[in-house]
C-alpha positions in Angstrom: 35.1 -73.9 -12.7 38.1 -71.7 -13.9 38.0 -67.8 -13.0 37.1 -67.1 -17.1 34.1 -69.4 -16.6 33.1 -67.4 -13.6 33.3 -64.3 -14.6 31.5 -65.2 -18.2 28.5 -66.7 -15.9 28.4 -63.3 -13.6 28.6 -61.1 -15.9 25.8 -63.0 -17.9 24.0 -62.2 -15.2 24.9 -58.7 -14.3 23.2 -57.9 -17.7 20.6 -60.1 -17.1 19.9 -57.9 -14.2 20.3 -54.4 -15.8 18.1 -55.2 -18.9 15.1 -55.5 -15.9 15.4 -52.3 -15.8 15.0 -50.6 -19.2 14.1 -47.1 -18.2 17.8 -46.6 -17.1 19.1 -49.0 -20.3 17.3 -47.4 -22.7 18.7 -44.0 -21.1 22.2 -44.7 -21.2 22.0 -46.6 -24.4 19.8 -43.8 -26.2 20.8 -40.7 -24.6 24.3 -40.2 -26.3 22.6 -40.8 -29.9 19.6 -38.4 -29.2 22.3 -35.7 -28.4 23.9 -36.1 -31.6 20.9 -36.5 -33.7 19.0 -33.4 -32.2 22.2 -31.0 -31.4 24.7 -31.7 -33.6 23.2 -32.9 -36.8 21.2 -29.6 -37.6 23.9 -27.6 -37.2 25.2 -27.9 -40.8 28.5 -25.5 -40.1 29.6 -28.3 -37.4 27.7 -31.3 -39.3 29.2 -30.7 -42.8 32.8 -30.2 -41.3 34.8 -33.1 -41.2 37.1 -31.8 -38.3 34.3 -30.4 -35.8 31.4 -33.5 -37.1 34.6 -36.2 -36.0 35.4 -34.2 -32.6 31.3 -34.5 -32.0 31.0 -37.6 -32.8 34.2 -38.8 -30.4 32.9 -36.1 -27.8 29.4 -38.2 -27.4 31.1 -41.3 -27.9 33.3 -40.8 -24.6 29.9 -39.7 -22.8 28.3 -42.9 -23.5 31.7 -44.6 -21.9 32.2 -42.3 -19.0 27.6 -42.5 -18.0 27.8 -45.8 -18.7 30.8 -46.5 -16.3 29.4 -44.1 -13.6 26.0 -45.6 -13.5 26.9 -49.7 -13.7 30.0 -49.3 -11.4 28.4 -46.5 -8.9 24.9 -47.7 -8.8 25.4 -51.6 -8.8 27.3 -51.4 -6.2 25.9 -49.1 -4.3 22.8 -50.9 -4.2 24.3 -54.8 -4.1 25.9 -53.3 -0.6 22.0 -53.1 0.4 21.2 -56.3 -0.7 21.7 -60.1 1.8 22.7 -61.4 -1.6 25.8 -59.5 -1.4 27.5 -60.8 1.5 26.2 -64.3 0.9 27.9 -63.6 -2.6 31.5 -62.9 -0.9 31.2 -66.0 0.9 31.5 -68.2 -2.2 34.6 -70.0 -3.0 35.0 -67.9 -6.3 37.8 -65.3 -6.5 36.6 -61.6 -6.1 38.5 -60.9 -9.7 36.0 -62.9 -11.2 33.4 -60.5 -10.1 35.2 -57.1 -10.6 36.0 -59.0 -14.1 32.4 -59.6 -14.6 31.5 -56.0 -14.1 34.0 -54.5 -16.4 33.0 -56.7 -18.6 28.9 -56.1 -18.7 29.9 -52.6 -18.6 32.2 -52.4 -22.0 29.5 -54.5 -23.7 27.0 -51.3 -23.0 28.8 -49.0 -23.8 29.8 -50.7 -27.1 26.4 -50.8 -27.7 25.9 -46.9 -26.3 28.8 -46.3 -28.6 27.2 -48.1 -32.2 24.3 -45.9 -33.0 26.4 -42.6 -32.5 28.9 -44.0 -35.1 26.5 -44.5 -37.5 24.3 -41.7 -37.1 27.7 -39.8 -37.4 28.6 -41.7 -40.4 24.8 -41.4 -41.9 24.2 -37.8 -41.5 27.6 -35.6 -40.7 31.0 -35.8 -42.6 32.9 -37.3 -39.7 35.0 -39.6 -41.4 38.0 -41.9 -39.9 39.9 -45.5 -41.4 38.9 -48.3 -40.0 42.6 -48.8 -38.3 41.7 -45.1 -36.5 38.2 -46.2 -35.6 39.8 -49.2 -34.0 42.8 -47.4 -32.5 40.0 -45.0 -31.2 38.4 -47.6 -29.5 41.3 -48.9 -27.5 41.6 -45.2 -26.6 37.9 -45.0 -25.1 38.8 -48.1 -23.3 42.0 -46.4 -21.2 40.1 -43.3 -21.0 37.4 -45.4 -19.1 39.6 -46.8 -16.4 39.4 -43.4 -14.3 35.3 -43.4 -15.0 35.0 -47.0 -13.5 37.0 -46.2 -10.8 34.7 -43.1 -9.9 31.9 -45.2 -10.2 33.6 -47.8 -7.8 34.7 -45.1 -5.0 30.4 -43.6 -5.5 29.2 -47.0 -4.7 31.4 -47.7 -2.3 31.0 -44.7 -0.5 27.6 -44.1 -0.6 23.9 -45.4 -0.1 22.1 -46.1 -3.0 19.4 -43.4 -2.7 22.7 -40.9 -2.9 24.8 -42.7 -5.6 22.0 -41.8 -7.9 22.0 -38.4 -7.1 25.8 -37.5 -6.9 26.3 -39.8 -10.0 23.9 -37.8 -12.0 25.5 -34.0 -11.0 29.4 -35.5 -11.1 28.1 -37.3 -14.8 26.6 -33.7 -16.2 29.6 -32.1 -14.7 32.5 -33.6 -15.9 30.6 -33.8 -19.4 30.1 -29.7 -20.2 33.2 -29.1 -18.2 35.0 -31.5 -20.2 33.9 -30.5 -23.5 31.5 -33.4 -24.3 28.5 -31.3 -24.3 30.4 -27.5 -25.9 33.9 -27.8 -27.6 36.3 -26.3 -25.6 37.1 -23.8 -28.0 34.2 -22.0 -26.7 34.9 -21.9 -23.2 36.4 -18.6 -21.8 40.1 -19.3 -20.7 39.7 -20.1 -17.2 37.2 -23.0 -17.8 39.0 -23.7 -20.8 42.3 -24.6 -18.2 40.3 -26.1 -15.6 38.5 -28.1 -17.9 42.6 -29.6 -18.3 42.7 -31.4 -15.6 38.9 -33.0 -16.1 39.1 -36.6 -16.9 36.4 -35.9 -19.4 38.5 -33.9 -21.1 41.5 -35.5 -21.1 39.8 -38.6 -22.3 38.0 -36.8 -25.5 41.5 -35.3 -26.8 43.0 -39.1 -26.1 40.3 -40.0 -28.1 40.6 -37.7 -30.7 44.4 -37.7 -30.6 44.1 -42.0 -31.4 41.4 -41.4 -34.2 42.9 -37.8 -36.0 46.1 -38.2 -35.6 48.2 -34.9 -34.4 50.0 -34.4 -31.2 49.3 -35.3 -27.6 50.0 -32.9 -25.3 51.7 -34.6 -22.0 49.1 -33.0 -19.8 46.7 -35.7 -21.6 47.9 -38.9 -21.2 49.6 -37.7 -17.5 46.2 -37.2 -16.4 44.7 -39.7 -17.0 47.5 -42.0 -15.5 47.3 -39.4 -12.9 43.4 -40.0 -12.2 43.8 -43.8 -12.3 46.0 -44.0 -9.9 44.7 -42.2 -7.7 41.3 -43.3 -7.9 42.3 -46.9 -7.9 44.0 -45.8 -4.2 41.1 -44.5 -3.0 38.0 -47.4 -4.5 40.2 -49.9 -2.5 40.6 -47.9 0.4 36.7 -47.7 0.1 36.4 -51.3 -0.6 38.7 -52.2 2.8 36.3 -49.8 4.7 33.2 -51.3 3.5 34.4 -55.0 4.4 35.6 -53.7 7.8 32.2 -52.3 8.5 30.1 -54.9 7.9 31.7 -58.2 8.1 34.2 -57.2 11.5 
């Protein structure tokens, strides 16, 4: 069987496996809408604006990517590493690209489907308006802006148990979100949280996002750090990954 037929097959089954649990599907699938719906769409001065309704809308939308990411990389694994399946898993004569494959993919069909019902409640019921060559363009954008996400996730799971993945994936999730302007637009934040909230990669994935669907400028501090987070993380989940194979199959 050739590695595209393998990863097809496991990640089949990886959302097989999430949609058992529908208390923490229904959560990251709903969550994002629900925040638009109950915080935004009342608010007719940001609602009826079609600058501040389109920066909501993209602002929620990168939420749904970045919880999504945190909780399928950071608590799948996290909790796999406690499982005999696991092990008995890297024993198979299937490339481990297949799986890591397998879990990207699962993971960009949620949040697609996280992502759906805040574009059309935003459509519905605020004047956020974009082309459909922005809206696409937008999406490639939330799909680099999700590489440092799924690497945090990856470094959480590997790092900790699975009783305190879903703890620190919770605070570092809420975190990066109101520090990053998913939550408040930055133009409310005083100047020193405005700054810090720079080198977030919350934030710099919103004004990617919003930069790919609005058009403008991007400032080089955007697109450098989020290069800048990949890297790094990517450094550090397969450091993580080496130390978790050392440990328990030496």
């Amino acid at each position: 069987m050739s590695t595209l037929a393998l990863t097809l097959v496991h990640a089949k089954y990886t959302l097989i496996e999430t949609a058992r649990i529908p208390v923490a599907l229904i959560g990251s699938l709903v969550f994002p809408a629900l925040a638009l719906l109950f915080f935004v769409v009342p608010q007719r001065s940001v609602a009826d604006s079609p600058e501040f309704a389109t920066q909501a809308v993209i602002s929620l939308a990168v939420f749904a990517i970045m919880s999504n990411s945190l909780f399928s990389f950071g608590l799948n694994i996290a909790e796999n590493r406690e499982k005999p399946w696991d092990p008995y898993l890297r024993t198979l004569p299937a490339p481990g690209l297949a799986r890591v494959f397998a879990q990207v993919f699962s993971t960009g069909t949620l949040g697609v489907a996280a992502i759906i019902p805040v574009i059309v409640i935003g459509g519905l019921f605020t004047a956020a308006s974009a082309s459909v060559f922005h809206i696409v363009l937008g999406l490639v954008a939330l799909a680099v802006g999700a590489l440092p996400f799924m690497l945090i996730g990856i470094c959480i799971g590997y790092a900790l148990s699975a009783k305190a993945a879903i703890a620190v994936v919770q605070v570092v999730m809420f975190a990066l979100a109101f520090a990053g302007g998913l939550f408040l637009p930055p133009v409310l934040f005083a100047d020193w949280l405005n700054t810090l909230s720079m080198f977030l990669p919350s934030r710099q994935a919103r004004e990617f996002v919003i930069w790919a669907v609005t058009g403008g400028n991007l400032e080089p501090w955007v697109w450098i750090g989020i290069a800048a987070w990949t890297a790094i993380m990517l450094f550090l989940a397969l450091f993580l990954f080496r130390r978790d194979e050392g440990h328990r199959f030496r």
